[in-house]
Each structure stands twice: as structure tokens, then as C-alpha cells.
Backbone bond lengths (Angstrom), bond angles and torsions (degrees), N, CA, C in turn:
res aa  C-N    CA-C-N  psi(-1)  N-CA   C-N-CA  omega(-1)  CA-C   N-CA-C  phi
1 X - - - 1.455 - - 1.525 109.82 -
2 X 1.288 109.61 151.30 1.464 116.00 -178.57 1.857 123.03 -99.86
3 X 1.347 103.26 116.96 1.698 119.70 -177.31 1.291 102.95 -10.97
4 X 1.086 124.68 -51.87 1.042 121.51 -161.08 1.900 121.30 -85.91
5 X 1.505 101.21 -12.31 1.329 111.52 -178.49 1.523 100.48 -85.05
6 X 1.392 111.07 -28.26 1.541 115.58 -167.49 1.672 105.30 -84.17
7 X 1.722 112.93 -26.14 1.237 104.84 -176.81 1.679 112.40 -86.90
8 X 0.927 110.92 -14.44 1.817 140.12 159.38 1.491 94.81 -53.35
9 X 1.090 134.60 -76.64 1.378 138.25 -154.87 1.456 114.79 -55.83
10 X 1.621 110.80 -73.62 1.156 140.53 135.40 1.859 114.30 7.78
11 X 1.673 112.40 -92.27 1.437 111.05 156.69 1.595 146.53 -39.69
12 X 1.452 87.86 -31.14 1.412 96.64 165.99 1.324 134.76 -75.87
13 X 1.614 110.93 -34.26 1.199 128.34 163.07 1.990 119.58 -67.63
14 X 1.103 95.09 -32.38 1.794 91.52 162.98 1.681 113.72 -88.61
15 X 1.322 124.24 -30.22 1.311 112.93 152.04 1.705 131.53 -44.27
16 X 1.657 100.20 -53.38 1.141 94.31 158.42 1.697 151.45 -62.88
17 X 1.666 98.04 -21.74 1.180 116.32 160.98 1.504 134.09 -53.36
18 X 1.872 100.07 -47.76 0.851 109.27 -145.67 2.197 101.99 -100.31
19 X 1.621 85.94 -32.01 1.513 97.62 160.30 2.067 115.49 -44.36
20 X 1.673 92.85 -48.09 1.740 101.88 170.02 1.438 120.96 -60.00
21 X 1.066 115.03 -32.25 1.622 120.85 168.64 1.224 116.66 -72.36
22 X 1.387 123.22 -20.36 1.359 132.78 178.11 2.063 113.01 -60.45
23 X 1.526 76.99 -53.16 1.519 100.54 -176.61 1.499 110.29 -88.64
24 X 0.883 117.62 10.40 1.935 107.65 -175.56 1.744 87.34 -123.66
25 X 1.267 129.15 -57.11 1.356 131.69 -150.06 2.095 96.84 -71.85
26 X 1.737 79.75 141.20 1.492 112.72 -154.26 2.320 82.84 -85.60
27 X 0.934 107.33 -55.65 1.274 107.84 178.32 1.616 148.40 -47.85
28 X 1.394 129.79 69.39 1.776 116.02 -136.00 1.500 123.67 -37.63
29 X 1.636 95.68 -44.65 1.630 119.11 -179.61 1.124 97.65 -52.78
30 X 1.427 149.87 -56.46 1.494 145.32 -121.51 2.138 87.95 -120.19
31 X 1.439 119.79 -26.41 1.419 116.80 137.82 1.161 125.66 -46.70
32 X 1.795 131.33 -47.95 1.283 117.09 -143.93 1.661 82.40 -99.01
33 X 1.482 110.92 -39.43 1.880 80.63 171.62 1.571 124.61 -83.85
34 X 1.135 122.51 47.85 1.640 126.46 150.69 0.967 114.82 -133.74
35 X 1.592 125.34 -11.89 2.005 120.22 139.66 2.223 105.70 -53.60
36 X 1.191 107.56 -39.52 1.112 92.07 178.68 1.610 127.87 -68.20
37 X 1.489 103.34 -41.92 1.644 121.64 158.93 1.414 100.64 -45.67
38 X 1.375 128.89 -47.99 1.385 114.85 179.98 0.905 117.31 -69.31
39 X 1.398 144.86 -65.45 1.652 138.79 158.30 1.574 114.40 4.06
40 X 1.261 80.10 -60.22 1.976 94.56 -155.58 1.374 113.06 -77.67
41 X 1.873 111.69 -22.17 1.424 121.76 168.07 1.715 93.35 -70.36
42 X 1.299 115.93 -68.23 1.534 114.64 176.29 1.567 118.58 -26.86
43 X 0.840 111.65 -62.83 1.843 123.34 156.63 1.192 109.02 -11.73
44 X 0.908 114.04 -92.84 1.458 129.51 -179.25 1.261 128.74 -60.56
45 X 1.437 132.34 -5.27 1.056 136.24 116.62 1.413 139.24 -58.72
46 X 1.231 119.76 -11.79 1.937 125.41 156.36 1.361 87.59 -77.96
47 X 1.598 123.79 -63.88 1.567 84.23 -167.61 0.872 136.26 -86.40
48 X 1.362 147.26 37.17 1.490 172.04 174.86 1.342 96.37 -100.79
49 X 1.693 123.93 -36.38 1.398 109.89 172.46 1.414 128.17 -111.64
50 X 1.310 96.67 33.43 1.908 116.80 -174.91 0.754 119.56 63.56
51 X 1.187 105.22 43.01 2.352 106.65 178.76 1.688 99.20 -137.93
52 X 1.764 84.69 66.62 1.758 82.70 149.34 1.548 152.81 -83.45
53 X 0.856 117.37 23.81 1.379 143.14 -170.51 1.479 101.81 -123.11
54 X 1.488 129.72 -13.49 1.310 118.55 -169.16 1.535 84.26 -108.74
55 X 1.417 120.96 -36.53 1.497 122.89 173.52 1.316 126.87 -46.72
56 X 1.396 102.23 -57.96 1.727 101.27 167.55 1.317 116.18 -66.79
57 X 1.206 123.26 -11.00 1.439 119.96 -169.80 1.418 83.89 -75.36
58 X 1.338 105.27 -91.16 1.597 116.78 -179.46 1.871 105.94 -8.84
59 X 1.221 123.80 -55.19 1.716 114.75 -164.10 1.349 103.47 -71.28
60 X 1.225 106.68 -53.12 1.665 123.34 170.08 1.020 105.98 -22.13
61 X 1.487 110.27 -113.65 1.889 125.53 174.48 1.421 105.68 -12.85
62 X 1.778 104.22 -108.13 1.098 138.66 158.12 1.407 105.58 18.22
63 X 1.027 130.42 -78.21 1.406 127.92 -130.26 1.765 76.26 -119.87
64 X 1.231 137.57 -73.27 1.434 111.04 -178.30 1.517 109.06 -30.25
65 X 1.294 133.04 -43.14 1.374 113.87 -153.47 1.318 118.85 -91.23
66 X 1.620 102.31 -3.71 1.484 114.44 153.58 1.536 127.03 -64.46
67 X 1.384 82.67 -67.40 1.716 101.03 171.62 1.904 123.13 -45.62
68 X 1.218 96.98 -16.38 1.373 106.55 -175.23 1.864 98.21 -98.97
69 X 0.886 103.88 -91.34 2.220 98.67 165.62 1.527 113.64 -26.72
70 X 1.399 126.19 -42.03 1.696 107.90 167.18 1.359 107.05 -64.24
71 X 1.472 126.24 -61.38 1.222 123.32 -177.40 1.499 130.78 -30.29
72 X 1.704 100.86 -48.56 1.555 98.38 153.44 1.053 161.79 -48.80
73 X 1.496 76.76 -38.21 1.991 106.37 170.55 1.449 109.61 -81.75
74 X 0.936 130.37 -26.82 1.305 134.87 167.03 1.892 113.74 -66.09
75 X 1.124 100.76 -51.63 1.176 117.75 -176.27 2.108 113.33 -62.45
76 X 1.304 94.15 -46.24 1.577 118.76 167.96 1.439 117.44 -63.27
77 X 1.154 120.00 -43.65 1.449 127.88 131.68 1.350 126.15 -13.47
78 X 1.302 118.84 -98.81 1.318 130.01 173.84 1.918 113.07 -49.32
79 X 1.143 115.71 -32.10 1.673 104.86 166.90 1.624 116.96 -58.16
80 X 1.890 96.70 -64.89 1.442 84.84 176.53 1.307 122.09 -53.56
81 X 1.384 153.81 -7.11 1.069 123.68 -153.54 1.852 106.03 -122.86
């Protein structure tokens, strides 16, 4: 088999995992980092299919603008309480 079919396989299956953790997990924070795991599994599947420019886009944006709204909520959190 070819590296690249196996690293294909591989990613997809923690995408898929991790997309499922997205949607099952009771916790937002412990959601918003396996939307980020998803991104970054997603990632790496553009570039596995020669779309680097859609890859960085995706980590870029994407995942800052997650990382920035959990942070708040996290952060919003800890004021009120």
C-alpha cells in the first residue's frame, strides 16, 4: 500500500472520531478542542489532496476563530464565578 493511502486512511478515521466527540461530548471546552482536532485532521486531508492554500486557510481562520470564542467562554466563565 501506498504512504499516502495509509496516511489518508489513518486521518480520516480520527476526523471521524473526533468530529463524533464534537457531537456526543457534554462539555463545550472539551467540544471546542475536537472541532479544532477536526480542522487540523481536515487540514491534512487538503493537503494530501494538493490544496495548500485551502489548508492554511482552513488552520488560519478556522481554528483561530474557534480558539478565540472558547477562550472567551472559558474566560466568561471564570469572571462570573
Amino acid at each position: 500500500m501506498n504512504i499516502e493511502l495509509v496516511t489518508f486512511f489513518i486521518f480520516s478515521a480520527l476526523l471521524i472520531f473526533t468530529a463524533l466527540k464534537v457531537i456526543t461530548s457534554s462539555n463545550p471546552v472539551l467540544s471546542a478542542v475536537n472541532l479544532v482536532f477536526s480542522f487540523f485532521f481536515s487540514a491534512v486531508l487538503w493537503l494530501l489532496l494538493g490544496a495548500e492554500f485551502l489548508s492554511i486557510i482552513l488552520i488560519l481562520v478556522y481554528v483561530g476563530a474557534v480558539m478565540v470564542l472558547s477562550f472567551e467562554h472559558i474566560c466568561e466563565g471564570w469572571l462570573l464565578s
